[in-house]
C-alpha positions as CSV (number, residue, x, y, z in Angstrom):
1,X,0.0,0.0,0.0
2,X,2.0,2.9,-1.0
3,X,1.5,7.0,0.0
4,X,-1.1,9.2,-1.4
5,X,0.0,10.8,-4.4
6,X,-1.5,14.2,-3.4
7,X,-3.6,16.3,-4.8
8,X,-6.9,17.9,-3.8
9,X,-7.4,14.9,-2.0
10,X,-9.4,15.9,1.8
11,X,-7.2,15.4,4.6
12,X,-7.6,13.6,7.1
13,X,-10.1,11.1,5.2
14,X,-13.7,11.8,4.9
15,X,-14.6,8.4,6.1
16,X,-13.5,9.3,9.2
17,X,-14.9,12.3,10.0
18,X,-17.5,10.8,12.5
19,X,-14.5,9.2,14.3
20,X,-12.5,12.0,14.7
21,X,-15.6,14.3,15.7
22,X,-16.1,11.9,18.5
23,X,-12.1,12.1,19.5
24,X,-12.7,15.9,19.7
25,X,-15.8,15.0,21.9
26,X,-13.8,12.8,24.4
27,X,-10.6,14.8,23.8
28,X,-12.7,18.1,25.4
29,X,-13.7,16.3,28.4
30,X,-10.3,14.4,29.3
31,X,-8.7,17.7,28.6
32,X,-10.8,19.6,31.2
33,X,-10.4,22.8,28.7
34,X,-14.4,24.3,29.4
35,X,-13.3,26.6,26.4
36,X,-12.9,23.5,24.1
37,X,-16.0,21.9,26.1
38,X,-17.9,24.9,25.2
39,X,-16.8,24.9,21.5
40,X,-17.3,21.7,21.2
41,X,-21.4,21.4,22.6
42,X,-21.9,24.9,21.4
43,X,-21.6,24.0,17.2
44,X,-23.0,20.4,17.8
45,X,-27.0,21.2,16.7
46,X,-25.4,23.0,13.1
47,X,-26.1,21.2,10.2
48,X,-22.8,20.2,9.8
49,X,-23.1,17.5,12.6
50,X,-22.3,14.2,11.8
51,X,-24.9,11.2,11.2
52,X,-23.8,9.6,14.1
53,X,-24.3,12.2,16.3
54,X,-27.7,13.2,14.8
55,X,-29.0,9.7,14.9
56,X,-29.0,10.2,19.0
57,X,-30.6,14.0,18.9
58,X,-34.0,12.8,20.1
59,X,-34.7,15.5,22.1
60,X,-34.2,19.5,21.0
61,X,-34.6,23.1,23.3
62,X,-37.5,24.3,23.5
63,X,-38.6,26.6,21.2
64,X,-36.3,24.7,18.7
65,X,-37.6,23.5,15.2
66,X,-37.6,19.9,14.4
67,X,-35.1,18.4,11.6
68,X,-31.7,16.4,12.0
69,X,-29.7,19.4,13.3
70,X,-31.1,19.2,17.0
71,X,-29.7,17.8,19.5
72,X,-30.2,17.1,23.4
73,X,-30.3,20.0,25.5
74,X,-26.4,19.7,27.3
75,X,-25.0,22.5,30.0
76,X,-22.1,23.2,28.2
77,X,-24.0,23.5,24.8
78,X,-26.2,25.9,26.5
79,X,-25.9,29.6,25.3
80,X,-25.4,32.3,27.7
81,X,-27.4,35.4,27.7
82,X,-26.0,39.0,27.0
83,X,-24.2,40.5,29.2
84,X,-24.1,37.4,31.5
85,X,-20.6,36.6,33.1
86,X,-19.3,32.7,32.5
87,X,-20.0,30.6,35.5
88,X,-19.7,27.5,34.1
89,X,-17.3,25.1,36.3
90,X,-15.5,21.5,35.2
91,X,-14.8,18.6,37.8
92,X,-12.1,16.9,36.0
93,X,-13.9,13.6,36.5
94,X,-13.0,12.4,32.8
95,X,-9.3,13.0,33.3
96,X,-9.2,11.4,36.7
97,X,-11.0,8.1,35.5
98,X,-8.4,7.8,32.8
99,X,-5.4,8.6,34.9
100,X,-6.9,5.5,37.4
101,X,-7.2,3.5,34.4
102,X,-3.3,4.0,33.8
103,X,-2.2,3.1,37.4
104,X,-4.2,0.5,37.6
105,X,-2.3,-1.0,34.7
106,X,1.1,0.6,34.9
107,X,1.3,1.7,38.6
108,X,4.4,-1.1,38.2
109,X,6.1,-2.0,35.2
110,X,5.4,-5.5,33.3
111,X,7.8,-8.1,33.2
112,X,9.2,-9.0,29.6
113,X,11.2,-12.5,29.8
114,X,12.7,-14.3,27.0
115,X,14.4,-18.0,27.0
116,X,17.2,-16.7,25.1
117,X,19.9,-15.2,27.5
118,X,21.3,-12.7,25.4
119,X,18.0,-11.3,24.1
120,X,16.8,-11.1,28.0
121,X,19.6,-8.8,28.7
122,X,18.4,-6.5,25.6
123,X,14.8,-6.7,27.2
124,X,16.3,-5.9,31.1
125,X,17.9,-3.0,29.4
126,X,14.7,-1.7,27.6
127,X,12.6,-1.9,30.9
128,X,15.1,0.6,32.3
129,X,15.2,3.1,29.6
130,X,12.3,5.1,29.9
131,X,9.8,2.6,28.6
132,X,7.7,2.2,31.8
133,X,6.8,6.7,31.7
134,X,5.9,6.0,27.8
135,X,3.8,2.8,28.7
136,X,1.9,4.6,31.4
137,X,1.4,7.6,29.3
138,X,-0.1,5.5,26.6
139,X,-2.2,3.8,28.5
140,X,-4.3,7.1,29.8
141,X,-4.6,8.2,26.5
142,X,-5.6,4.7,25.8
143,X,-8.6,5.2,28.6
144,X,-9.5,8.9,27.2
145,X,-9.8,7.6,23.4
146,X,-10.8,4.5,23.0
147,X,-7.0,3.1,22.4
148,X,-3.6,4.4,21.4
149,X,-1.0,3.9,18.6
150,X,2.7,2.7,19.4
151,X,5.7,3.3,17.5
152,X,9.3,1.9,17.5
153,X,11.7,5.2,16.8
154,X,15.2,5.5,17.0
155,X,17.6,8.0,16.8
156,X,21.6,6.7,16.3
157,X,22.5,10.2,17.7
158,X,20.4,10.0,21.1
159,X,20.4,6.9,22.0
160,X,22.2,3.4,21.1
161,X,19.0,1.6,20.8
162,X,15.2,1.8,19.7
163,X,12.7,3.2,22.0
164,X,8.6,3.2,21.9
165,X,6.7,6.4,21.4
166,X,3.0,6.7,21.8
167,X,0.9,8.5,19.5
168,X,-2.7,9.7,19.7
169,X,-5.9,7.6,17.2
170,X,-6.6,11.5,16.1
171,X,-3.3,11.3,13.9
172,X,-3.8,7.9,12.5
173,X,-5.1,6.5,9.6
174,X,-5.3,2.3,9.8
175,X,-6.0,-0.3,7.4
176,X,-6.9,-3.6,8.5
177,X,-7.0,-7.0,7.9
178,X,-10.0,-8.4,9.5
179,X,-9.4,-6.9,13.1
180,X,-5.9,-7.0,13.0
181,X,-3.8,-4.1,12.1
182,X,-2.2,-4.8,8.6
183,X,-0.9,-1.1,8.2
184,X,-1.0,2.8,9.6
185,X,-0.1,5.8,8.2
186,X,0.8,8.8,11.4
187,X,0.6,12.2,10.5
188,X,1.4,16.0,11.5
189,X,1.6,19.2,10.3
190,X,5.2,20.3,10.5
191,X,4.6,23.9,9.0
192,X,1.5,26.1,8.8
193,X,0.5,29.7,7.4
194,X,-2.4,31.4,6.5
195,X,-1.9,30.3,2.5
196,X,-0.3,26.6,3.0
197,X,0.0,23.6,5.0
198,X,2.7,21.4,5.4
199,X,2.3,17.8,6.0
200,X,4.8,14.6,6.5
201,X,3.5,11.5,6.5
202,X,4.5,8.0,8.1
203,X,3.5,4.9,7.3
204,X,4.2,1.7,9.2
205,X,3.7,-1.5,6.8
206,X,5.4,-4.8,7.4
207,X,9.4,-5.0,6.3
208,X,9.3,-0.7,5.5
209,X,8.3,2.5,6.8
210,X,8.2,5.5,4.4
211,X,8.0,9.2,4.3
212,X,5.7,11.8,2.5
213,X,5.7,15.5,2.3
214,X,3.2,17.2,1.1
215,X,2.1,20.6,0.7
216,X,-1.5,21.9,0.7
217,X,-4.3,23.5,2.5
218,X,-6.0,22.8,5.6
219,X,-8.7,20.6,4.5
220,X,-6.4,19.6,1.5
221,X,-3.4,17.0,1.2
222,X,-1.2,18.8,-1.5
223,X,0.9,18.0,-4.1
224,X,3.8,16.2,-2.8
225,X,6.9,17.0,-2.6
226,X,10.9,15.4,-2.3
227,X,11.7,15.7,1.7
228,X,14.6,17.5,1.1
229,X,12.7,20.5,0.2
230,X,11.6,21.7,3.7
231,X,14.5,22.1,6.3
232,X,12.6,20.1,9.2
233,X,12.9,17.2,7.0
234,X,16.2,17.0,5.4
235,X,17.6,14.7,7.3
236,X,15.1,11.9,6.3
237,X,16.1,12.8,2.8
238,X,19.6,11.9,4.1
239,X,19.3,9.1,5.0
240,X,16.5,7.5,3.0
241,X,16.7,9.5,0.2
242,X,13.8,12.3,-1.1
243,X,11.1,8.9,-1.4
244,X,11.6,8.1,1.8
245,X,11.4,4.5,2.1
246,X,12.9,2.6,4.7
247,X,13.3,-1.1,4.4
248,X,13.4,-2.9,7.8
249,X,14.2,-6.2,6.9
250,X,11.4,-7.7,10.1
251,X,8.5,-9.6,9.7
252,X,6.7,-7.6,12.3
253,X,4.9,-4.5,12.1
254,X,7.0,-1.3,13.6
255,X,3.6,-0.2,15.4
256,X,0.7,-1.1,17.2
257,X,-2.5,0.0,18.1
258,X,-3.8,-1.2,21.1
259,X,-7.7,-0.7,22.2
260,X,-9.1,0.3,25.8
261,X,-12.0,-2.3,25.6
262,X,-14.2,-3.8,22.9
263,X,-16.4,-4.3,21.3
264,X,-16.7,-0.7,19.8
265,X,-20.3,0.7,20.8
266,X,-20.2,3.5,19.2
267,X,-19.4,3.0,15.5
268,X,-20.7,-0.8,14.7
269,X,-21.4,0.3,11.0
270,X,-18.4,2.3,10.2
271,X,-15.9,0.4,8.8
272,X,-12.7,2.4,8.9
273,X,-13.8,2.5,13.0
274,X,-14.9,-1.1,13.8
275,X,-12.0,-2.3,15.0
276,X,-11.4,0.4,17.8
277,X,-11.9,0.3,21.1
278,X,-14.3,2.3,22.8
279,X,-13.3,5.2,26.0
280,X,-13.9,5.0,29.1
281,X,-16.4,7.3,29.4
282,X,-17.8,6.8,25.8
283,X,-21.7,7.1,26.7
284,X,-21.2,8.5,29.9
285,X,-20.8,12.2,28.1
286,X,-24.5,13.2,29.3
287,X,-23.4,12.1,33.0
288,X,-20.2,13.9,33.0
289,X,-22.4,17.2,31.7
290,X,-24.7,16.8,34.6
291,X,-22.4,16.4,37.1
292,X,-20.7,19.5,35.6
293,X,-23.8,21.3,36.0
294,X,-24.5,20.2,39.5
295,X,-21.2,20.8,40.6
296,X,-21.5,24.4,39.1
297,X,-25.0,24.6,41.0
298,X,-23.2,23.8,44.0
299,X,-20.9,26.5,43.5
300,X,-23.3,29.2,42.6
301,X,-25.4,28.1,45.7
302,X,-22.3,28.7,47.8
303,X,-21.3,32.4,45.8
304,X,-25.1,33.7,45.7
305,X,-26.3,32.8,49.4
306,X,-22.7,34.3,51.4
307,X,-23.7,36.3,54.6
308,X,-24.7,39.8,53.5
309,X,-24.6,43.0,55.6
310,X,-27.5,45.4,54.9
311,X,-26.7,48.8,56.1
312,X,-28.6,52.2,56.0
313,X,-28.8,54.3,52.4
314,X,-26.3,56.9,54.5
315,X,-23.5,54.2,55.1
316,X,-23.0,53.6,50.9
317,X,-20.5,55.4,48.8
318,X,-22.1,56.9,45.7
319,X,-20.3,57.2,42.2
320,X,-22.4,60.3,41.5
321,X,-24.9,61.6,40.1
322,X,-26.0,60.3,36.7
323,X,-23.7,57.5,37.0
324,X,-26.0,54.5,37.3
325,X,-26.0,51.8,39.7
326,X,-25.3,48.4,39.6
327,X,-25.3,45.2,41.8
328,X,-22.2,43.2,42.4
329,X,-22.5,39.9,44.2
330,X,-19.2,39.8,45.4
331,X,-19.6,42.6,47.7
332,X,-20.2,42.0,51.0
333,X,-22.5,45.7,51.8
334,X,-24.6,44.8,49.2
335,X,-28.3,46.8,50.1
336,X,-29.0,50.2,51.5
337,X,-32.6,51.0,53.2
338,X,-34.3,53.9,54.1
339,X,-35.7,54.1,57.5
340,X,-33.2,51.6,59.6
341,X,-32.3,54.3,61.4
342,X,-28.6,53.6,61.4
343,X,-28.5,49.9,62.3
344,X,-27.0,47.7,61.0
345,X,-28.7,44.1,59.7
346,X,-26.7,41.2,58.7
347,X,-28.5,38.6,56.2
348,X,-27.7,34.8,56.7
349,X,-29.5,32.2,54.0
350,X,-29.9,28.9,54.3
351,X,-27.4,27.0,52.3
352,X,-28.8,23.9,50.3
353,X,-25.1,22.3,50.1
354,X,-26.5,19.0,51.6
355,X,-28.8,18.0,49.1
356,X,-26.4,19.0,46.9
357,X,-23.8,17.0,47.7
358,X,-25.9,14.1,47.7
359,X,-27.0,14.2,44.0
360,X,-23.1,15.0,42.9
361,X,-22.2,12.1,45.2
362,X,-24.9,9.9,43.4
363,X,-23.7,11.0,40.2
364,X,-20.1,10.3,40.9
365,X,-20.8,6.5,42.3
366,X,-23.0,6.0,39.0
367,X,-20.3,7.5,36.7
368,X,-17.3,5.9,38.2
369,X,-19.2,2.5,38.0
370,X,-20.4,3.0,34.2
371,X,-16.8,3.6,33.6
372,X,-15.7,0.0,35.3
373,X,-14.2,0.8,38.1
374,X,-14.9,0.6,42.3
375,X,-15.6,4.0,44.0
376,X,-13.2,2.9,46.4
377,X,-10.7,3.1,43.5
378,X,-10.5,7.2,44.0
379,X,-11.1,6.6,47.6
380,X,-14.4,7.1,48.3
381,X,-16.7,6.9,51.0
382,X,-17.0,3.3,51.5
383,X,-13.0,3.2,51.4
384,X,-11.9,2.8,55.0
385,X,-8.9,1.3,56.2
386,X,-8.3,-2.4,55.5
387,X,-6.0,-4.8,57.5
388,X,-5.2,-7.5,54.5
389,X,-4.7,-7.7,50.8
390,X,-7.3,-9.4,50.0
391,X,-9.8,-7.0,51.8
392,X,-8.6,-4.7,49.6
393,X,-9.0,-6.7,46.8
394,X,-12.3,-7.5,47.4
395,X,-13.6,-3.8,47.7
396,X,-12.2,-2.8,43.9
397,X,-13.0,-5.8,42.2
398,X,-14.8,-3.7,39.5
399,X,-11.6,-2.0,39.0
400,X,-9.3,-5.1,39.1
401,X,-12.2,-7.1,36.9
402,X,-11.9,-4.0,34.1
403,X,-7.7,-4.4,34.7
404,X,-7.9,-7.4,33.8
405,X,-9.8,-7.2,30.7
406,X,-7.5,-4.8,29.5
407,X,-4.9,-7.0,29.9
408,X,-6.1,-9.2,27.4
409,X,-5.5,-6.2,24.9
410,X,-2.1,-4.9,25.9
411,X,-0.6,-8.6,26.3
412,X,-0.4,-9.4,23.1
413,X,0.7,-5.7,21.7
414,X,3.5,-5.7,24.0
415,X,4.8,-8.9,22.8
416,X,4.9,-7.8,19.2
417,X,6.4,-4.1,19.8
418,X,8.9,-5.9,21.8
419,X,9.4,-8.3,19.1
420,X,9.7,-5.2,16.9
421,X,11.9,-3.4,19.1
422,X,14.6,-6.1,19.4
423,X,14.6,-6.7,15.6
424,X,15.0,-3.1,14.8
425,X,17.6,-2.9,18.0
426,X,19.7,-6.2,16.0
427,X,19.4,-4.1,12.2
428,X,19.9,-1.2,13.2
429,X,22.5,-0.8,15.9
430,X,23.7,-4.3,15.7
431,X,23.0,-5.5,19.3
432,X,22.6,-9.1,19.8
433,X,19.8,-10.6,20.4
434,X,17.1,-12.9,18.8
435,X,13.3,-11.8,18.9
436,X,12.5,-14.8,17.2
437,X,12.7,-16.7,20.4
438,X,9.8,-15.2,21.6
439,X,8.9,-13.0,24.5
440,X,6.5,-13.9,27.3
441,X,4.9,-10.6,29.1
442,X,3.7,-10.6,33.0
443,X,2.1,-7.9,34.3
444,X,2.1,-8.0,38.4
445,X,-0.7,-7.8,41.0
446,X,-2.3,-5.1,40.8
447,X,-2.7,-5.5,45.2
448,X,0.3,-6.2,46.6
449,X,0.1,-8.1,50.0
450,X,2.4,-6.6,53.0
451,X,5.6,-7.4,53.8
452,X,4.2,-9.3,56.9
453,X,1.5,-11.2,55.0
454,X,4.2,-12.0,52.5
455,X,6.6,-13.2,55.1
456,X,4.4,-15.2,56.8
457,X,3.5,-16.9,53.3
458,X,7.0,-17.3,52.4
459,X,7.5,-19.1,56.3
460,X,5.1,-21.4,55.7
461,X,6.5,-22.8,52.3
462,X,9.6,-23.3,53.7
463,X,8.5,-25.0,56.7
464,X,6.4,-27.3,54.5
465,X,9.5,-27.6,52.2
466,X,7.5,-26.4,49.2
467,X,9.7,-23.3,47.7
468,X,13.2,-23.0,46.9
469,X,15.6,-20.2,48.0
470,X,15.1,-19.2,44.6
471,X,12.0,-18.9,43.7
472,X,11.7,-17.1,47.0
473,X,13.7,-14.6,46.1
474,X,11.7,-13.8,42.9
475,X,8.3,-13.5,44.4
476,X,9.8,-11.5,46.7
477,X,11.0,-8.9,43.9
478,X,9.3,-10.0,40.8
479,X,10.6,-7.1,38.8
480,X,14.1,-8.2,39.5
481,X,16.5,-9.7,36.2
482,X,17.7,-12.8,36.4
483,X,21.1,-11.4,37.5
484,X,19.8,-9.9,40.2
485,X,18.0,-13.1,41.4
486,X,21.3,-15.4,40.9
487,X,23.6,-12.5,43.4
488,X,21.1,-12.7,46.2
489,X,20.2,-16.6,46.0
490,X,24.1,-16.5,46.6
491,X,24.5,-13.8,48.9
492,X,21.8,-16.1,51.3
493,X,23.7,-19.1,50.5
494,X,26.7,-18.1,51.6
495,X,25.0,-16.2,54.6
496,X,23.7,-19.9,55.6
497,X,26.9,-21.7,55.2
498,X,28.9,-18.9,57.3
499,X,26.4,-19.6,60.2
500,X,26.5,-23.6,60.5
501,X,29.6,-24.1,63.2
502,X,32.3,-25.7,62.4
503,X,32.4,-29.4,63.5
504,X,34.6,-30.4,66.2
505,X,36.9,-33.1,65.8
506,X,35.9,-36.2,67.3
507,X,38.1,-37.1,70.5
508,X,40.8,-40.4,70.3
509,X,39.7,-43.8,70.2
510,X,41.8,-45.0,73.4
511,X,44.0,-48.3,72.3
512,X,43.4,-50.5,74.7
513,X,47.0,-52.1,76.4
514,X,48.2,-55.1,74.8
């Protein structure tokens, strides 16, 4: 499958226009930005909405006229009226259930083994180069967007071996192969002015990755152009000349794309988008807005209903005449009246916070369990302090349930970027190593027990003579290399031998007289 050829050809692809208006969608609310929020709820009744969004607008404002442009009434989509100062408050639920998502599965790093010594030392030494901040990143924008591309890069003149970089669904474009990934082409803009746009182009295909530059609009591809001709990419042309084709010489794909959870629930009948996973709050959107707009409630209940001071007409400071009035509900001496005869009155209302609270903490508990996950997971109120591991473990089973699940999806990726990883690692800086042999990944408990409750586990399989020194040693520090594991099984050896006595020599046999 080679580049476009450029020309007035729309970019990204029409067909997924309905996929990357949903990515803005989920993008506003993992962002937090109320400006993009706003934007984003504010132009989604025009005409210009896509099907898929229109198919759900079953309800319209009132007032509104029927026909495929209106949409459900949303707080954020709601216009304000003239004059009216912005209110509006976000509680960054969104971004917080992604960022659990990420610990849940990254909190520790994975453990990548291979039965080939020499290419387990190339896989210690990748595990301790950064990897474990890129995994983690990838995996909450994995939670926010329904998944998350992966790409091996290297750079001779940074660092002497390959490296995984993650990169957002909203600057993909995949083909598959049933559901499995069979190629993707990554894109950004590189150069932008009010007449022209700059694009370069990556794809990923099995045994290559090439390069494209092309010029055009902002809706436009371009004509394309040789790499050399734009400074920023020169040094592709350098090294893989102005077409840009690298051959890898694998038989793995140099990327990945890994999804949240599936199926996909959201576009069943678009077929550039079936095989993606679906976010973590895809379908929740209309909770997320409430609890936005309860939250906001909350605050305007708290701003509107502060103890007041009313205080004779006499006490207030004028502007002048002719130069209006106005009320400002920020100030304290708010109300002057005639006839108080110079006392002074203070005004105390009656706070609704309670009820409050208890819709936003209803909300919460019904989002965060949409999403998959135990309240006690962002330690809520039935969190309280546990004494064992597996107490804890029983109170976020939803989460650890929806870890797991996940699992199933990153396993396998992991296995063939590391695959990918090594190979390129062997091509391209030489290091030895042999990917072929396979790579088995282990991701650990997401509860880890104490070190009591471990040591009193660990006591008992000795005493029943059930464990080795060993394999003690590595459930004690599963994250330790094999290295690691053969020092201190010899450290505690030789720590035993040192501290059996020394025998004493047995005392003479007397002769007895001839």
């Amino acid at each position: 499958m080679p580049l476009p050829i450029g020309g007035e050809i729309p970019w990204p692809p029409p067909e997924l226009e309905p996929v990357a208006h949903k990515f803005t969608e989920w993008s506003a609310w993992y962002s937090g930005d109320s400006n993009a929020l706003t934007s984003f709820y504010a132009r989604a009744g025009s005409a210009s909405t896509p099907t898929a969004q229109r198919f759900f607008a079953t309800d319209k404002p009132r007032g509104a006229p029927s026909g495929p442009g209106t949409v459900p009434r949303t707080f954020w989509g709601s216009p304000l009226d003239p004059g009216t100062q912005r209110t509006k408050l976000h509680a960054p639920l969104a971004a917080d259930i992604a960022e659990l998502s990420a610990n849940l599965l990254f909190g520790d790093m994975p453990k990548f083994t291979s039965t080939d010594s020499t290419t387990q030392k190339e896989l210690d030494a990748f595990q301790t180069d950064g990897m474990h901040s890129a995994l983690r990143e990838a995996a909450e924008t994995c939670a926010a967007l329904g998944g998350v591309f992966l790409r091996v890069v290297w750079d001779q003149t940074l660092s002497d071996r390959p490296w995984l970089y993650p990169v957002s669904p909203e600057l993909a474009v995949p083909s598959w192969s049933w559901d499995r990934l069979q190629a993707v082409t990554f894109w950004k803009v590189v150069y932008q002015d009010e007449d022209d746009t700059l694009r370069l182009l990556e794809m990923h295909e099995v045994g290559s990755i090439s390069y494209g530059l092309y010029k055009g609009t902002v809706t436009e591809l371009g004509e394309r152009l040789p790499l050399s001709a734009y400074e920023g990419t020169a040094d592709l042309a350098a090294l893989y000349g102005d077409d840009g084709v690298m051959l890898t010489n694998l038989p793995w794909l140099t990327a990945a794309y890994v999804p949240n959870v599936k199926p996909n629930r959201v576009w069943p009948g678009v077929r550039c988008a079936v095989n993606l996973g679906r976010s973590d709050f895809g379908g929740l959107e209309p909770s997320l807005d409430s609890y936005d707009e309860w939250h906001t409630s909350l605050q305007r209940e708290l701003r509107i209903k502060k103890p007041r001071i009313m205080v004779p007409q006499a006490m207030l400071e004028t502007e002048g005449p002719g130069q209006g009035a106005y009320f400002n509900l920020d100030r304290e001496v708010y109300a002057g009246f005639m006839g108080l005869e110079d006392k002074i009155q203070v005004a105390q209302f009656t706070l609704a916070v309670t009820e409050h609270l208890t819709v936003l903490e209803a909300k919460f508990e019904d989002i965060v369990s949409s999403a998959g996950y135990s309240v006690q997971s962002f330690g809520g109120k039935g969190d309280v302090a546990a004494v064992t591991a597996t107490e804890v473990q029983a109170r976020k089973e939803q989460s650890l349930t929806t870890r797991g699940q996940k699992i199933l999806y990153w396993r396998p990726a992991l296995q063939h970027l590391f695959q990918a990883l090594l190979g390129i690692s062997r091509e391209v800086f030489g290091n030895r190593s042999n990917p072929e042999a396979g790579i088995d990944v282990a991701f650990p408990a997401a509860i880890q027990p104490s070190m009591q409750e471990m040591a009193q586990t660990l006591t008992l399989l000795v005493t029943a003579k059930a464990m080795s020194t060993r394999l003690r040693v590595q459930t004690l520090h599963p994250t330790w290399a094999k290295k690691q594991v053969d020092e201190e099984v010899a450290a505690i050896q030789a720590e035993g031998q040192a501290s059996i006595p020394a025998a004493r020599p047995a005392p003479p046999v007397p002769v007895p007289p001839q």
